[in-house]
C-alpha positions in Angstrom: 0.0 0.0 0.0 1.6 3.1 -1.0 2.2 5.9 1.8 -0.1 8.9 1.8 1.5 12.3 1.4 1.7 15.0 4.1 2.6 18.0 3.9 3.5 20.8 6.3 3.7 24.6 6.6 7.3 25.4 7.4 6.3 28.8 8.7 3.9 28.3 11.2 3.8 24.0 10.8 -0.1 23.3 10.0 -0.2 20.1 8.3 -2.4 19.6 5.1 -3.5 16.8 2.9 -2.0 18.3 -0.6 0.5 20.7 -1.7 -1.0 24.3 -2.0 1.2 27.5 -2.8 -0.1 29.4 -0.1 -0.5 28.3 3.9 -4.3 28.5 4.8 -3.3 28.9 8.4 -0.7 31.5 8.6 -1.2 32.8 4.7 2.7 32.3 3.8 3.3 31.9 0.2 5.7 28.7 -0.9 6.1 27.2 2.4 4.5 24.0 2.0 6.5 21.0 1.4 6.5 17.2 2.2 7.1 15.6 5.3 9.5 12.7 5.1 9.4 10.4 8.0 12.6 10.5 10.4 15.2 7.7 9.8 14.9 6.7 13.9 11.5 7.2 13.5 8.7 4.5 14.2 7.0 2.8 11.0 3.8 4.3 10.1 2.3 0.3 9.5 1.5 -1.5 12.6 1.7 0.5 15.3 -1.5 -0.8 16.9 -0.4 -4.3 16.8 3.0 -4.0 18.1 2.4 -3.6 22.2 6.0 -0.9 23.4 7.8 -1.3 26.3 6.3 0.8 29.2 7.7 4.3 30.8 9.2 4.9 34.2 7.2 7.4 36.3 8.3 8.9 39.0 6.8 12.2 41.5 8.7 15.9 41.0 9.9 15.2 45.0 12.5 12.6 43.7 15.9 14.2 44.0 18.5 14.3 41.4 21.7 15.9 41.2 21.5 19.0 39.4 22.8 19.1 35.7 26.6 20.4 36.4 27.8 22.9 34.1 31.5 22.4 32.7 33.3 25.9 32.0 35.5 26.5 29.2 37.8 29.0 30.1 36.2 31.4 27.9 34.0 33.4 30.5 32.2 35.7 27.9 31.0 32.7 26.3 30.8 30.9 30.0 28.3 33.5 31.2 26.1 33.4 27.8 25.7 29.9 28.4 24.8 29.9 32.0 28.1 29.0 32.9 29.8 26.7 31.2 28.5 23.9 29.0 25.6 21.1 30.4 26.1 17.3 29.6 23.6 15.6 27.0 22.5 19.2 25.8 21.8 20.7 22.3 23.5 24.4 21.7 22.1 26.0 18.4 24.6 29.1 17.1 23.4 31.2 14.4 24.5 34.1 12.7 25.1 35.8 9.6 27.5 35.0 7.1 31.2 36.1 7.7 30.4 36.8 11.2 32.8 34.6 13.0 30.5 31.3 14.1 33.3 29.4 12.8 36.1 30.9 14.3 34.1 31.3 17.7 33.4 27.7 17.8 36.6 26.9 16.8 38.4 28.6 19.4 35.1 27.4 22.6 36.3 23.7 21.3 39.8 24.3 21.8 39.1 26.3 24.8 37.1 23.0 25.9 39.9 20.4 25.0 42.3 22.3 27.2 39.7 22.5 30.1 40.4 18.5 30.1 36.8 17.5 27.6 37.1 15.3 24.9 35.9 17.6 21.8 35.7 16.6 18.1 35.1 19.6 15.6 32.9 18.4 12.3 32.9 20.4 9.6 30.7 20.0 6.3 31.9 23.2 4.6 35.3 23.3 4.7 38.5 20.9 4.1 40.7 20.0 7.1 43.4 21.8 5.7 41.3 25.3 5.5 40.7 24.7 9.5 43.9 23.7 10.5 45.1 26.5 9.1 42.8 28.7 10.4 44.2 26.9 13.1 47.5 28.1 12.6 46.2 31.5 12.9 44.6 31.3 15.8 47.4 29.9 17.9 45.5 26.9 18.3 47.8 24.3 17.0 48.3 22.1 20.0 45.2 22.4 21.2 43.8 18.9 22.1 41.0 19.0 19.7 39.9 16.3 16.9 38.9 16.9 13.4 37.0 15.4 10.7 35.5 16.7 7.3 32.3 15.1 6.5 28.7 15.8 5.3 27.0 11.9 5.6 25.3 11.7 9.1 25.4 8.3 9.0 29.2 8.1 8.9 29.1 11.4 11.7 27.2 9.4 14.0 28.8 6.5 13.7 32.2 8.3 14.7 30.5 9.7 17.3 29.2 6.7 18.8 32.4 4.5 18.6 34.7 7.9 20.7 32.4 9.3 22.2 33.3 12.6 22.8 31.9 14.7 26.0 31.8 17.8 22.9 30.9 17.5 19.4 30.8 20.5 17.2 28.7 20.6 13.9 29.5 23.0 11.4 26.5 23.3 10.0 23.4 22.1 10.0 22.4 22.9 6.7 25.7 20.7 5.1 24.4 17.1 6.9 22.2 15.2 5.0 20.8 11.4 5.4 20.7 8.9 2.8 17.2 7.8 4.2 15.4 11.2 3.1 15.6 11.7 -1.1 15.7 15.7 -0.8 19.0 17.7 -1.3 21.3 18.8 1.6 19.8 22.1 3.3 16.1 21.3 2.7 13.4 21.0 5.4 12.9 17.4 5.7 17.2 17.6 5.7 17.7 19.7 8.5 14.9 18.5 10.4 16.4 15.1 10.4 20.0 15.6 11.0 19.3 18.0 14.0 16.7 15.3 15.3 19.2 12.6 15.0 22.0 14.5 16.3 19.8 16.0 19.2 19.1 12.8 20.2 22.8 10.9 20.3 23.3 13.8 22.9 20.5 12.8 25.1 21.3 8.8 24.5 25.2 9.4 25.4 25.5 12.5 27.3 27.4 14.3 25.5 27.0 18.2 23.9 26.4 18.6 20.9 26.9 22.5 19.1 25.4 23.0 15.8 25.9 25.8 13.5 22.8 27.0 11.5 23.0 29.3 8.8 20.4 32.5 9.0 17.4 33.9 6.4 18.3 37.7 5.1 15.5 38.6 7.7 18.2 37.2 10.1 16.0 34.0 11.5 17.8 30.8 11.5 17.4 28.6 8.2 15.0 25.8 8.1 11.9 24.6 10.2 11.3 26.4 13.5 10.8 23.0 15.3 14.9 23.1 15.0 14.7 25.7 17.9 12.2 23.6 19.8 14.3 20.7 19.6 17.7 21.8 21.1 18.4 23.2 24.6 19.7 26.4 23.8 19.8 29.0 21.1 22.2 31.4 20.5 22.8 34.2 17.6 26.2 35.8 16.8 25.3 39.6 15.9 27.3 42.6 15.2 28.2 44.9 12.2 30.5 44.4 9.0 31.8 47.7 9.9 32.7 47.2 13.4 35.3 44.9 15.2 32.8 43.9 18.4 31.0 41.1 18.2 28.0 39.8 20.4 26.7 36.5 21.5 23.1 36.3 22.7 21.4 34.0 24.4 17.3 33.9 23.0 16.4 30.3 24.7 18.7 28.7 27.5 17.5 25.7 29.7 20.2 25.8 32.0 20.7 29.8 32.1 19.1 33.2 31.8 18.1 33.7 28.4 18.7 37.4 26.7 22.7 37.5 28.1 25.4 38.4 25.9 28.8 38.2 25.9 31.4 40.4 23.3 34.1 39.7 21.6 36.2 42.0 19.4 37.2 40.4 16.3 41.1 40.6 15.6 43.8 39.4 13.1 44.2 36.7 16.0 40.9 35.4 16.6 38.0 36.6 18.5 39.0 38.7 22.2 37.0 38.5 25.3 36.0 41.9 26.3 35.5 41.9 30.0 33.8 46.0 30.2 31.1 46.4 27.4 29.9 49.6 28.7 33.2 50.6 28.2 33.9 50.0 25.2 30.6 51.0 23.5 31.6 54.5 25.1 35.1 54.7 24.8 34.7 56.6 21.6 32.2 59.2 23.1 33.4 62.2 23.1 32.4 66.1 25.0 28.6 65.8 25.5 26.6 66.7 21.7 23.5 67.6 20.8 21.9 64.6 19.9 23.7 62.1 22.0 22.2 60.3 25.7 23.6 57.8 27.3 21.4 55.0 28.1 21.9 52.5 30.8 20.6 49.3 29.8 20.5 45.8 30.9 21.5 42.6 28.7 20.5 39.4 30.6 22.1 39.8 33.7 24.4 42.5 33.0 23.9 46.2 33.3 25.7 47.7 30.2 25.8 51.4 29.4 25.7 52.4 25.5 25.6 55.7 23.7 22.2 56.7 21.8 22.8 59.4 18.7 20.0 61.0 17.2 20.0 63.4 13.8 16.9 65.8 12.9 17.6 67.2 9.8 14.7 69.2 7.2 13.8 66.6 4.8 14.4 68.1 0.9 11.9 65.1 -0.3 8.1 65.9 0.5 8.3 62.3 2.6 10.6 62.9 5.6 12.9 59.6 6.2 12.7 57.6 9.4 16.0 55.7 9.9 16.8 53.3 12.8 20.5 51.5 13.6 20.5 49.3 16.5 16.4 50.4 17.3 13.0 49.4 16.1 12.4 51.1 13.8 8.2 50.5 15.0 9.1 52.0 18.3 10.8 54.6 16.8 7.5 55.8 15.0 5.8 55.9 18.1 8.0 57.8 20.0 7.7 60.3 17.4 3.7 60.7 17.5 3.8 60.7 21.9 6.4 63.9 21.3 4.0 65.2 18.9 0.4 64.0 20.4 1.3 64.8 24.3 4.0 67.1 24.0 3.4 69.4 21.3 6.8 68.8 19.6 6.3 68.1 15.8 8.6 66.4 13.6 6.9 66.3 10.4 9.1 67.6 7.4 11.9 66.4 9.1 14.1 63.4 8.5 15.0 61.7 11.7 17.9 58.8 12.2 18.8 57.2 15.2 22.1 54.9 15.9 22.9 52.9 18.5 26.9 53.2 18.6 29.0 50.2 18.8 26.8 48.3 16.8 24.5 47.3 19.7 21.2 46.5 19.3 19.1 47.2 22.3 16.1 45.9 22.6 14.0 46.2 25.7 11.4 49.8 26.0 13.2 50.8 29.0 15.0 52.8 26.2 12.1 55.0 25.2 13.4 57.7 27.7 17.2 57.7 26.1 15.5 58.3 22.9 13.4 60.5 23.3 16.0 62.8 25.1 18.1 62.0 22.3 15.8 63.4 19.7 14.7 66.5 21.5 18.7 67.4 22.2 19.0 67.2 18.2 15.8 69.1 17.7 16.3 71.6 19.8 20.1 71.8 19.2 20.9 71.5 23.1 23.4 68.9 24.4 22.3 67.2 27.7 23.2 67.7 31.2 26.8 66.0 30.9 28.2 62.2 32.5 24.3 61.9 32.8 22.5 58.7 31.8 18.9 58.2 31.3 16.6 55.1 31.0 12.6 54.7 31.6 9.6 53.8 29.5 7.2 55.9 27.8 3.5 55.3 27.7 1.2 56.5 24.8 -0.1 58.6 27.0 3.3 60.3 27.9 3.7 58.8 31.4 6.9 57.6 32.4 6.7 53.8 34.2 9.6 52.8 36.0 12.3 50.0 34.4 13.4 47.0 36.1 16.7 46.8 37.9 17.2 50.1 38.6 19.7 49.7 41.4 22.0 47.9 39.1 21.9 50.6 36.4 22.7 52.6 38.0 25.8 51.4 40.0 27.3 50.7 36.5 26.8 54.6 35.7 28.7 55.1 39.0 31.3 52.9 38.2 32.0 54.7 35.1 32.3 58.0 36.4 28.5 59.5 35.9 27.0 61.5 38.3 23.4 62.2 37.9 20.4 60.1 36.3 17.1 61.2 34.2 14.8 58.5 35.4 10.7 57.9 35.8 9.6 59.6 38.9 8.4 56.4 40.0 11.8 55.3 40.1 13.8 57.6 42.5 14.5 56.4 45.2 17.0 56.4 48.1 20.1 54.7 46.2 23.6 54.0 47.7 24.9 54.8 44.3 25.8 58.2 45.1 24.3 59.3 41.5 21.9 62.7 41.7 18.3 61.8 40.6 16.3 63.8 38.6 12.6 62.2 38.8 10.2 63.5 36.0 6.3 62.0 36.5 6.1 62.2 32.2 7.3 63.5 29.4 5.8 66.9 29.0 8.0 67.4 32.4 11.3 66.2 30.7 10.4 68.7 27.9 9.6 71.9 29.7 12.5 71.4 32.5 14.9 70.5 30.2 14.2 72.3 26.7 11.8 75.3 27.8 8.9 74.1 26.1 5.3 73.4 27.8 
């Protein structure tokens, strides 16, 4: 009896009967392709038949030891991981191209093989002799590390299963492929597989697994989401072609706090640790500008302190341009219409760009206040109280709520030399910091202390 076909959106994964160009559950265009079955998989025929073997239960009061985390060395990448690397987990890097995944990884399993693991490095897109002389580069010629150049994941596993390695580094995803699924290497049903497969000989022999997936141009990482599901932990390499700093993020963690970072400054040897982010993303700030806050943020656990530059510029075109590096650009808009709707400040006919310096890219509201400073001071042509930092959310209503953490921000400030703070009114309070408060209920207050205007 011939198998019946199934198909699957790979956008939001609704299954349907036949192939259709367009997903009727999400509405995606050319996402529907054909689900293979999994080479470990159990056979569609007979399943009711065929009695299994049944589970183990047990109650959540059982103890067990806790999973024990097994540092590398490498403390930027320590911390992003929760601190150090767990047994029998699956660690998912992504990143865009000619970012430095390979080179990062290369150097964590070196970095591991010296901390006393047994690592093996896999790669599917390059020769031996490109690594090891990347290698070479590196200073990582004697490092205690295996490699192998291969692309057939039966041959991989195989390996793996005979020296079983405690790390085992896969670079990439999209380069495995099974001879069990008849699609080429990178597709769907591929990836799918080959992370299923290699997922599971972590959890079956306890050791880590690191796979490299390539990214989409909108920056999401290639193939089925389920990929992300599968594996413990999910991390993206970011930063800018035309800076040196890197940044590793955490956006799913099992064992650790997930939205941590750690940075890294790319240089002719390899990828540094940079221990001070805040720092570095202001050690090329220079006499306080109109246009320019600094905001003090927090990535994961860390407090970091960044530099916000804002331009407002009359547009020539009858469309004024809205530009945003490091920013939504969304939030952007709507900072824009609460300056204009609660404060009275337009903007229209004006183009407006924002940058976040360093080639960060901050992401939680408690930046609204930074930005909105930061456009008024270009607006108004008025440079901000100086070694002041600012942070706070706005409402649509102009309110100012208060951010998380506050204490911590602002004992980085202090710790860099900054002596007073913008914040939400509902913020100030006592703080040991030393720092001198100034406490605004909303944003017509910031406004009319700060610029003159009502």
């Amino acid at each position: 009896m011939a198998r019946a076909l199934v198909y699957s959106c790979t956008s939001c994964g609704a299954s349907h009967s036949k192939w259709s160009g367009r997903c009727d559950a999400c509405g995606a265009w050319n996402t529907v392709v054909e689900d293979a079955p999994l080479s470990t998989g159990p056979k569609a025929q007979g399943l009711g038949a065929k009695r299994g073997r049944g589970m183990v239960l047990s109650d959540l009061a059982q103890a067990e030891a806790p999973a024990a985390h097994r540092p590398s060395g490498l403390s930027e990448l320590d911390r992003v991981l929760g601190g150090g690397l767990v047994p029998a987990s699956a660690v998912l890097v992504g990143g865009d191209p000619g970012i430095g995944k390979s080179t990062l990884l290369l150097q964590a399993a070196a970095a591991f093989g010296r901390a006393g693991l047994d690592a093996v490095y896999v790669t599917g897109e390059e020769a031996r002799a490109q690594v090891r002389m990347r290698a070479g580069r590196l200073d990582l010629a004697d490092a205690p590390l295996r490699l192998a150049s291969e692309t057939s994941l039966r041959e991989i596993l195989t390996t793996l299963e005979e020296v079983r390695p405690d790390v085992a580094v896969i670079d990439s995803i999209q380069t495995m492929w099974l001879d069990s699924i008849d699609s080429a290497p990178g597709s769907v049903t591929q990836v799918r597989a080959a992370a299923h497969e290699l997922t599971t000989f972590a959890k079956r022999r306890g050791a880590a697994v690191i796979l490299v997936g390539h990214v989409t141009k909108e920056g999401q990482i290639a193939g089925p989401r389920v990929v992300e599901h599968m594996v413990d932990t999910v991390l993206y390499f970011e930063g800018e072609r035309g800076h040196p700093y890197r940044i590793l993020r955490s956006v799913k963690n099992r064992f650790g706090p997930a939205d941590e970072i750690g940075v890294f400054e790319m240089t002719g040897a390899g990828l540094a640790e940079v221990a001070n982010p805040s720092a570095l993303f202001l050690g090329e700030r220079d006499a306080p500008a109109p246009g320019s806050a600094v905001f003090a943020g927090i990535e994961g656990t860390r407090p970091v302190l960044c530099e916000i530059q804002a331009l407002v510029a009359p547009s020539p075109h009858a469309q004024a341009r809205r530009s945003a590096v490091g920013w939504d650009g969304g939030r952007l808009a709507m900072i824009l219409a609460v300056l204009e709707a609660r404060c009275g400040i337009p903007f229209a006919g004006l183009d407006v760009y924002l940058n976040v310096a360093g080639g960060l890219r901050v992401r939680e509201p408690a930046a609204d206040l930074a930005v909105a400073a930061a456009l008024l001071s270009a607006r108004e042509d008025a440079a901000l109280p100086p070694q002041s930092v600012v942070f706070g959310e706005i409402s649509l209503s102009g309110a100012l709520r208060p951010a998380g953490q506050t204490e911590n921000r602002l004992k980085e400030a202090a710790k860099l030399g900054f002596s007073s703070a913008i914040v939400p009114a509902r913020s100030a309070r006592a703080s040991e910091t030393g720092l001198t408060l100034h406490p605004f209920p909303d944003l017509a207050a910031l406004v009319g202390e700060m610029f003159g205007a009502g």
